[in-house]
N, C-alpha and C positions, 0 to 999 in steps of 0.2 A: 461428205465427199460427193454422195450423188446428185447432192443441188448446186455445186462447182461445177461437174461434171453436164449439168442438164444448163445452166448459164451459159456455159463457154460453149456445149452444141447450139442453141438461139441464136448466138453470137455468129457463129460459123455458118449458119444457115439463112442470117439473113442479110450477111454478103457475101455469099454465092460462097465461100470455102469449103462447105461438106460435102466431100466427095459422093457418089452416086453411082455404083456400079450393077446394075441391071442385070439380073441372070434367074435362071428357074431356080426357086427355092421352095422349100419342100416343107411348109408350112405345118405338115405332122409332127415334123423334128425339131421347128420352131418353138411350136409350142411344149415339147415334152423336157426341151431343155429349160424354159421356161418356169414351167412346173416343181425341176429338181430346186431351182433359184429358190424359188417362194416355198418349197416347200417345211421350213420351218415354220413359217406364218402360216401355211394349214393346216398343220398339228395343233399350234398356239392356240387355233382358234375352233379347233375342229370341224372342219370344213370338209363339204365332200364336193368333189371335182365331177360332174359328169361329163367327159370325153367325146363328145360323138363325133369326131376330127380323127378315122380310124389309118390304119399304117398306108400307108400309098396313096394318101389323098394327092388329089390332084396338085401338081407345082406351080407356084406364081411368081411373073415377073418382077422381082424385089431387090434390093439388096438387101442381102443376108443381115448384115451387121445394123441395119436401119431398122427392119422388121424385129428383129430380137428387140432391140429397143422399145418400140412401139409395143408393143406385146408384153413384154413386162411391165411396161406404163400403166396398160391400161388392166391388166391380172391384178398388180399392186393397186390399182383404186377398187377394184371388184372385191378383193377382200379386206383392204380398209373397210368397205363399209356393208359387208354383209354383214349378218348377227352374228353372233356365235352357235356354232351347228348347223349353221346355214348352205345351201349347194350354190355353187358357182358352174353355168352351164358352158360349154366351150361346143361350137356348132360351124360349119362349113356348108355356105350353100351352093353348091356346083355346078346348079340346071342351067347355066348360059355359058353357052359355049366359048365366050370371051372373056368373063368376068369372074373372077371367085371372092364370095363374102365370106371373109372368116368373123362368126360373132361372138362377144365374151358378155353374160349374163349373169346378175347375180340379183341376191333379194333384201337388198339395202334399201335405206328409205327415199329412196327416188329422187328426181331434181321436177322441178316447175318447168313446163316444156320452155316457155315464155324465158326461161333464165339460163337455158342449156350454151345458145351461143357466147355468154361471156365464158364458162370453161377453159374458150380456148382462146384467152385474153392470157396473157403471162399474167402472175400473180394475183386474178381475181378468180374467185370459187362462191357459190351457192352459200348461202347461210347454212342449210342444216348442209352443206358438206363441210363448213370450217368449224362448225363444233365438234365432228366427229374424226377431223384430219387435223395433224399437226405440220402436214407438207404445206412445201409454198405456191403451189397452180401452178407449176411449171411441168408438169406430165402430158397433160391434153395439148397446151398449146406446143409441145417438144413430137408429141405423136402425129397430131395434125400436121404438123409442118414438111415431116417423115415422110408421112401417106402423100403430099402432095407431092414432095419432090422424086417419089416413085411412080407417079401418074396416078396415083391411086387416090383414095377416100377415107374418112373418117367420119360416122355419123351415130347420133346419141335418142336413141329411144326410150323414155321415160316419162313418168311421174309419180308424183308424192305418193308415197306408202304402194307402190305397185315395182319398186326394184329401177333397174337399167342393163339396158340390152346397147353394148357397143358394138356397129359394124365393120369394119374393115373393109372396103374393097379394094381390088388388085384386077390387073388384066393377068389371067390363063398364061401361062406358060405352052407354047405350041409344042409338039410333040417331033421328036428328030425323025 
């Protein structure tokens, strides 16, 4: 259901149908709900979460329902391809005054920097990430498209046998 689901959002989003409602969202909450979602898949695999995304982080300009999206997108490929017993790092960098990067890290076997931007091709994916996924590369390019249509970003730090570090950015939520 969730690759119906991930098809007909592409679909919607690349003529102009998915709505885009912009408001401060509260990125802590994002992610903890997140967290409940996948949390069978971190039991299954015994996984430790570390959190440094603490309660009142700063709000970013998002739509809520877009962001949860992205954000589970990109949590479900961090644990697809951690090991088992592996930490998945969840990070927030706040120092500009404009911009908030939420990052999600794990210690999976990395991607070739040179091969990152196909990811976010619909249906192509990395060699060692299609031996170790049974999805169809429709996450990255459904996140990416997300991030853009928030004004925001998506961006992939990696290589072989050193893990991947996804960032997020978002413009700050200005304060009332």
């Amino acid at each position: 259901m969730r690759i119906i689901d991930d098809i007909l959002n592409l679909a919607r989003i690349e003529t102009g149908r998915y709505e885009i409602d912009l408001e401060p969202v509260a990125l802590d909450a994002v992610l903890l709900d997140a967290l409940q979602v996948m949390a069978p898949r971190l039991r299954e695999k015994s996984l430790v979460v570390e959190n440094a995304v603490g309660d009142g982080a700063p709000k970013a300009m998002a739509d809520e329902r877009a962001m949860k999206q992205v954000v589970l997108h990109v949590l479900a490929n961090a644990l697809r391809f951690s090991p088992n017993a592996g930490t998945v790092r969840l990070m927030l960098d706040d120092g500009d005054p404009d911009i908030l990067e939420l990052g999600i890290a794990d210690e999976g076997p990395g991607i070739d920097p040179s091969r990152i931007s196909r990811l976010f091709t619909p249906f192509r994916k990395d060699e060692r990430s299609a031996q170790a996924s049974g999805g169809p590369g429709l996450g990255l390019p459904v996140a990416a498209k997300l991030m853009d249509l928030m004004g925001g970003s998506i961006r992939i730090d990696s290589a072989p046998d050193r893990g991947t570090r996804v960032n997020l950015r978002l413009a700050r939520a200005r304060s009332a």
